[in-house]
N, C-alpha and C positions, 0 to 999 in steps of 0.2 A: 458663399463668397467665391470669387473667381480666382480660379487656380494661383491666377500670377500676382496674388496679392499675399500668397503663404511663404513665410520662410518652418523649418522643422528642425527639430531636436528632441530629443529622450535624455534625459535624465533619470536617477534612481536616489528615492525615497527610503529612507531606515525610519522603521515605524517606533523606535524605544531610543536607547541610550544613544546613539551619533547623533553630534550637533552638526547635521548638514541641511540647508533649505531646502524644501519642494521641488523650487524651480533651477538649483543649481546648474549650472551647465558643467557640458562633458569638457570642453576646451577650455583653456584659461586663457584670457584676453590679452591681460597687459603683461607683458614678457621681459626678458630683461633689457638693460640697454643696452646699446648699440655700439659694446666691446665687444664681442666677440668671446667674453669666456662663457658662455655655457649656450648650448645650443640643443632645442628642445625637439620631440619629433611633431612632424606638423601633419601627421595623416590625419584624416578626419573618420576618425573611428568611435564612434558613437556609445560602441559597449566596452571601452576598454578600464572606467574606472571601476565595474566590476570583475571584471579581471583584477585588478591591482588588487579590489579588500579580498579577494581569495588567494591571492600569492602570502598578503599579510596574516591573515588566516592561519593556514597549516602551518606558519614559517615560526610560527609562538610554542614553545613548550609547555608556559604554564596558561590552562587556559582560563584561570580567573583573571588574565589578563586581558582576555578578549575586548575591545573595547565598542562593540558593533554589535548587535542584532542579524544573527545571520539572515535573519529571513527577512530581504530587498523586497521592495515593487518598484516595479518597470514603471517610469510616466511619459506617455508620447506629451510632448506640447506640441502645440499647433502656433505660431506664430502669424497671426493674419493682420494686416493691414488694409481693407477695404478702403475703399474712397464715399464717400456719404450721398449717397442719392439726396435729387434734391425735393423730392415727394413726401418725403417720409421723416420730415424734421416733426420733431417734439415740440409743445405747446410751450416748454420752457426758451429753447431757441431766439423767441420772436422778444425777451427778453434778458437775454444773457447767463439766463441761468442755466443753465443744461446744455448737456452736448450729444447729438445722435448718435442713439450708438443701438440698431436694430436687434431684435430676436430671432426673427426668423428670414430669410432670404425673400426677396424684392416679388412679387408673383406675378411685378408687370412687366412689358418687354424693355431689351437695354434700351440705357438711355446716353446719348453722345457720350463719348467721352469728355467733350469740353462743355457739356453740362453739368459735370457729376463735381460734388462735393472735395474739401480735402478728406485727407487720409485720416486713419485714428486707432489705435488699438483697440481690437477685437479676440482675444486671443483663444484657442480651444485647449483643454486638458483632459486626459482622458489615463487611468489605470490601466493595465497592459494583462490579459489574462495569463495566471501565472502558469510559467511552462522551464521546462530544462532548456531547450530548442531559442532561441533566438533569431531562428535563423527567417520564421515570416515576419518577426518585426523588424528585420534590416531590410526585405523587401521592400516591405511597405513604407518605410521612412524615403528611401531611393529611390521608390517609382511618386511620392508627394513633391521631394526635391528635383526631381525630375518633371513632375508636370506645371510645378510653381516656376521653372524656368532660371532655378538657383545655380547660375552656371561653373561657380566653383565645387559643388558638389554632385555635381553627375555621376555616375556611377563610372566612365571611362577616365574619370580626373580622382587619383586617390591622394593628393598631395591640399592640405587647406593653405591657402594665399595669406600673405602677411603682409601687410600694410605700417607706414610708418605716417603716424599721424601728427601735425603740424597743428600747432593750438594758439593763437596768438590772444593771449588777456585781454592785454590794455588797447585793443581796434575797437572802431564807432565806438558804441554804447556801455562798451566791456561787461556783453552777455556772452561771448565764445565758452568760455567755462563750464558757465552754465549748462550751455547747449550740449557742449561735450560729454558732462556727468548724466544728463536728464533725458537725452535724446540718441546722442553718437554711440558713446560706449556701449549703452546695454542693448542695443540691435544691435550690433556688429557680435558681440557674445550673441545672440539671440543664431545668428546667422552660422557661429561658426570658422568666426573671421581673427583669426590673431593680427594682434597691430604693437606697437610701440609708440610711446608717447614724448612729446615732445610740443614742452610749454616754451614758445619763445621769450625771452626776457630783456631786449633790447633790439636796436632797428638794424636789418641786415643780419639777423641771427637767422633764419632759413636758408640765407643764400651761403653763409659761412657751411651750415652744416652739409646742406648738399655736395659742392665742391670735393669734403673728403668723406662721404658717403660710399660703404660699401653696400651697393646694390644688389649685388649678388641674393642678398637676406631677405628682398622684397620685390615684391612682384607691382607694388602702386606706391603712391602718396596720395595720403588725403591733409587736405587744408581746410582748420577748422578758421573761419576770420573774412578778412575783407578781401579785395583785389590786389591790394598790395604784397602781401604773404606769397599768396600766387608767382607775382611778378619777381619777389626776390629768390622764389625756389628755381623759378625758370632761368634767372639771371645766374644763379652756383651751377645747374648744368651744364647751360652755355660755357662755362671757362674750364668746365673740366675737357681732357682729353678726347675722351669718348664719348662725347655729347651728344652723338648721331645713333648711336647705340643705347644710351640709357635712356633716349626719349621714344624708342622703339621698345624697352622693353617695359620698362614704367606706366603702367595707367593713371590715371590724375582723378581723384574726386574732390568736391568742390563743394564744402556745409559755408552757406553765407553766415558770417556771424562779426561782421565788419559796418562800418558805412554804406559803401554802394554794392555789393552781390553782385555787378553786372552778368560776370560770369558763370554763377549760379542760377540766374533768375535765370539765362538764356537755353544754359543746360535744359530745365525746368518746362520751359516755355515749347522747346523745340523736341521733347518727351513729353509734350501734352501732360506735364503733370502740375498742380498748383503749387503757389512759391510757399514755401516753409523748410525751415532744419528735415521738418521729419521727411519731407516728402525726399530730399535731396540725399538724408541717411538712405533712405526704402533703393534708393538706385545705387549705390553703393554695394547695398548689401544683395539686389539682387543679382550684380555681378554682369550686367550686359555690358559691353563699350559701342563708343561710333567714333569715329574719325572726329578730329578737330584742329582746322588750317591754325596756323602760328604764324609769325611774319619777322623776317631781321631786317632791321631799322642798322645804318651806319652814321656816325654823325663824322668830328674832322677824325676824334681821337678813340673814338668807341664805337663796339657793337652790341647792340640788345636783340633778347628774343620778344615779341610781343603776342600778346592772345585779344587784346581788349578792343582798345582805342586808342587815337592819337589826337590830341586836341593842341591849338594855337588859338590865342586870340582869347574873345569872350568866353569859351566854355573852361577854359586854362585856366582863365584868371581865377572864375570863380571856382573852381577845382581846389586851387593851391592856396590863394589869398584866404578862402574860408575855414583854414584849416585853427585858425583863432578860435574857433567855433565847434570844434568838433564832438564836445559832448553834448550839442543839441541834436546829435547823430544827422539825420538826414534836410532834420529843418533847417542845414545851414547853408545847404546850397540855394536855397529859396531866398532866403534874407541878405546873401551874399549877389543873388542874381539880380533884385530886383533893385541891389544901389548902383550893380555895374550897368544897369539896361538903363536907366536914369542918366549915368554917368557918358556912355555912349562913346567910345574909346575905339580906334581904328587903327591898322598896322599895316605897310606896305610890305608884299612880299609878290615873291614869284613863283610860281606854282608850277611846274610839268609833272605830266603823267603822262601814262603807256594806255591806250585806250584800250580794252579788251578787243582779242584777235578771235579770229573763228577755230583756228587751229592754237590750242594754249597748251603750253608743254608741260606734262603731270609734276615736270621736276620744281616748275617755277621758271622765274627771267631773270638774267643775268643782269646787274645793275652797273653803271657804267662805274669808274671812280669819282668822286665826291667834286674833285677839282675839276672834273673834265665836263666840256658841255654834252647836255641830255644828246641823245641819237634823233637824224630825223623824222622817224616815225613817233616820237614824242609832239606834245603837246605843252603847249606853254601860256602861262597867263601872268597879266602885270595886272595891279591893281591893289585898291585900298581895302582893308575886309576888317570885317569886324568879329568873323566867328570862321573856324576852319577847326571842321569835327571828321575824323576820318573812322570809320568802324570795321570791324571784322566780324559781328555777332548781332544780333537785334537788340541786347539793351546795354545799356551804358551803365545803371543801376537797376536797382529791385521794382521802380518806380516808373523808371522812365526806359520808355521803347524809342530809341536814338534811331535805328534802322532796321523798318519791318522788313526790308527786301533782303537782309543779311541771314545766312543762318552757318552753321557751327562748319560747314565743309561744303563754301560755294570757289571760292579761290580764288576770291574777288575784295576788295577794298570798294566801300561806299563812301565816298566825299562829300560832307555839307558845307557848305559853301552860302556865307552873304557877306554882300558885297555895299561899300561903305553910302556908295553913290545913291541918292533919294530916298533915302532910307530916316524915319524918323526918331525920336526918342518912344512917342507910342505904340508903333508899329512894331518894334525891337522888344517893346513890355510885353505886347501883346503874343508874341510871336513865343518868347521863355514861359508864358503861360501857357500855351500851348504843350508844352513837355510834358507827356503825360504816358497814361501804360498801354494806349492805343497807337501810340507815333501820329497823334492828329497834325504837330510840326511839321509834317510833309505834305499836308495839303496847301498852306501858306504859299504865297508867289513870291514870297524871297527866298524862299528855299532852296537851293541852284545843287544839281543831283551828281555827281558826275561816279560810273563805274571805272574801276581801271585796278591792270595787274600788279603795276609799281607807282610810284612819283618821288617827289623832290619838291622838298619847300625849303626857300633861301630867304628870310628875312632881310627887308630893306631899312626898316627902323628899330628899334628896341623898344623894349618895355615887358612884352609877352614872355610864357615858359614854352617849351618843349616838353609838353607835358603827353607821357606815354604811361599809359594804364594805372593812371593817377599817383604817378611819379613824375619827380623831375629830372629829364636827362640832359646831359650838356646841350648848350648853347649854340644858336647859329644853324648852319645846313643843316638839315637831314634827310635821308632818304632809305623808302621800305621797299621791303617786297612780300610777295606770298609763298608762306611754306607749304605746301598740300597736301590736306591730310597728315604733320606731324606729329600726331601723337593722338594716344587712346584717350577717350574720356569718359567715365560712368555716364551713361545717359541712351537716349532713343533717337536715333535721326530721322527725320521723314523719310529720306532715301535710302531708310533702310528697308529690307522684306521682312514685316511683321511678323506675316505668317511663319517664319522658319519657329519652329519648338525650339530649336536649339541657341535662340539668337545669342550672339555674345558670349555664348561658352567657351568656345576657341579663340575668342577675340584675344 
């Protein structure tokens, strides 16, 4: 298996009376809450629980008390997650029953990356030859960790990362749980990774808790849910004081376990790895980051941060209207599209935008105020439109590739755009069937493309939401810009260098 698919840990086996499992881990996962009275050591010190049963050991007087076997074995596991060649499926595959999982290593040459299979537990376990000496199996575990590219355990970082992990139940399908118990949790143990837990239990509970979040305790959040969870954690930063600081020091991971994943598919997509929980856990836990643009939206009386999308009009409607529907999870925007593409509903507004400049300034564009007119190097449009989708990312859901030319840190807003004029009820069917995981939508001649660094849309009629990363935000004006490169994300960019060994460990 290829290096960068291993995470590592030892564990120690009592062969008689301790009831401890095989595969126990050295670290304990889920920690206390998020008061502040007990605070635990977070080195990542792999032989320290035997250390503990020897301190408990000699510290007994009587020793029919002992309640251990003093004689431990060492057990390296091997944490692998390979991705599955696509050569080498088993005769069960081609009917559902079985799932690849090889013997012996691939003996032909690699095969693309974007050929190769999803991921899957493959794991190794190996007894440790018994020694007093400890000291070549902490080599050996550190120079695994080290070539697997597990960047919170390098040998230069002695300190293990704690993560506060965001669970939302009741999103899409209310599998997040699930996914949590069966997938999240026991790789992140597997890795080494302490976290804290946190099931939310009604709407705006992320964004409450962030707000009075001591950060100090965690190095990331992960959000186990949909895009929305996302959106409300980003929304409690934004109002806190130091918002420019905690989105510097914060990394963000991102397990779809919602409705649309957009923001996990894209992660996914733009780390070449296939879409599932596990793959999305496997980046997580291997601890790499890349940059990923954000954007603030102002409307008369508010500010938001966004990551996603901006949608008015037809993609709105069925966004928000279909929420009647939401435990058909993803079927619903289909059934919801196909009554509004019938339906064939137009909105007048006015649209400017900042066209991209040759020279774009890393910090971002200053946006004018809300009441005042655009600048003249803005752009401006009137007209009747029946879809206005703005993106930041290439997909919009798990499903649908909204914008192939977006990716996680271009610093750019993509605008789709159609326009009411000759446009028919079939051609509008035609065109939301087109929405697909390839973005074939873009090759359609109603598709109207525009790049640009900010805009401003002022609605001339009513009816539509101001719908931003599949929420609704006030009504009437609003207008965005580009944050660049705002904050870390578990994931792979293209424009990153591969080749570095160390990628993301100082990230």
């Amino acid at each position: 298996f290829g290096p960068s698919d291993a995470l590592t840990h030892v564990g120690f086996r009592n062969d008689k009376a301790r009831k401890v499992q095989a595969d126990e881990d050295v670290n304990q996962s889920l920690i206390d809450k998020n008061d502040g009275t007990k605070e635990e050591e977070s080195k990542c010190d792999i032989f320290k629980p035997l250390g503990q049963d020897m301190e408990k050991l000699f510290a007994l007087d009587n020793t029919n008390e002992i309640p251990f076997d003093t004689q431990a074995t060492a057990i390296l596991n091997i944490y692998c997650y390979p991705r599955q060649h696509p050569s080498l499926k088993s005769w069960g595959n081609w009917f559902g029953l079985s799932s690849f999982k090889p013997t012996t290593p691939n003996p032909n040459p690699p095969t693309p990356v974007d050929n190769m299979g999803p991921r899957y537990a493959h794991h190794r376990r190996f007894e440790v030859v018994k020694s007093e000496d400890f000291a070549d199996s902490r080599t050996l575990v550190r120079a695994i960790r080290e070539v697997a590219q597990l960047g919170h355990c390098l040998a230069e970082q002695e300190v293990t990362p704690r993560y506060l992990v965001f669970v939302n139940p009741a999103g899409g399908q209310k599998k997040a749980k699930s996914i949590y118990d069966s997938i999240v949790e026991p790789m992140l143990e597997q890795a080494c990774v302490y976290h804290d837990l946190v099931m939310t239990t009604h709407a705006r509970h992320a964004e409450e808790y962030m707000i009075d979040l001591n950060v100090d305790r965690y190095n990331g959040i992960i959000v186990v849910g949909g895009d929305g969870v996302i959106h409300e954690a980003l929304q409690g930063i934004r109002k806190r004081p130091d918002a420019p600081a905690v989105l510097k020091k914060l990394k963000l991971g991102v397990v779809g376990g919602g409705s649309s994943n957009g923001l996990a598919k894209s992660i996914l997509h733009e780390s070449k790895e296939l879409y599932s929980p596990l793959e999305s856990t496997f980046m997580i836990c291997k601890g790499q980051t890349c940059s990923l643009d954000l954007s603030e939206y102002k409307t008369r009386d508010n500010s938001y941060i966004s990551f996603l999308t901006f949608s008015y009009a037809m993609i709105a409607d069925i966004d928000i209207d279909s929420e009647v529907l939401r435990c058909l999870g993803g079927l619903r925007f289909d059934l919801w599209g196909a009554y509004l593409g019938i339906r064939l509903h137009s909105y007048a507004v006015r649209l400017s935008y900042l066209p991209v400049s040759k020279e774009r300034n890393a910090d971002g564009v200053e946006l004018p105020a809300l009441e005042d007119p655009v600048p003249s190097s803005w752009t401006t449009i009137e007209d009747d439109i029946v879809l206005l989708w703005v993106s930041q990312v290439s997909h919009a859901s798990a499903t649908i590739m909204s914008s192939p030319s977006s990716s996680l840190q271009s610093g750019l807003f993509h605008i789709k755009l159609i326009r009411r004029k000759g446009l028919s009820r079939y051609k509008m069917c035609k065109w939301l069937l087109s929405l697909d995981s390839q973005g074939s939508h873009m090759e359609s001649d109603l598709t109207e493309v525009i790049e640009c660094e900010a805009w401003r849309l002022e609605p001339m009629s009513e009816g539509s939401y101001n719908n931003l990363d599949g929420e609704v935000v006030q009504s009437g004006p609003i207008q965005g810009k580009v944050l660049p490169s705002a904050i870390q994300i578990f994931g792979r960019s293209t424009l990153q260098d591969l080749s570095n060994p160390h990628l993301g460990s100082t990230s």
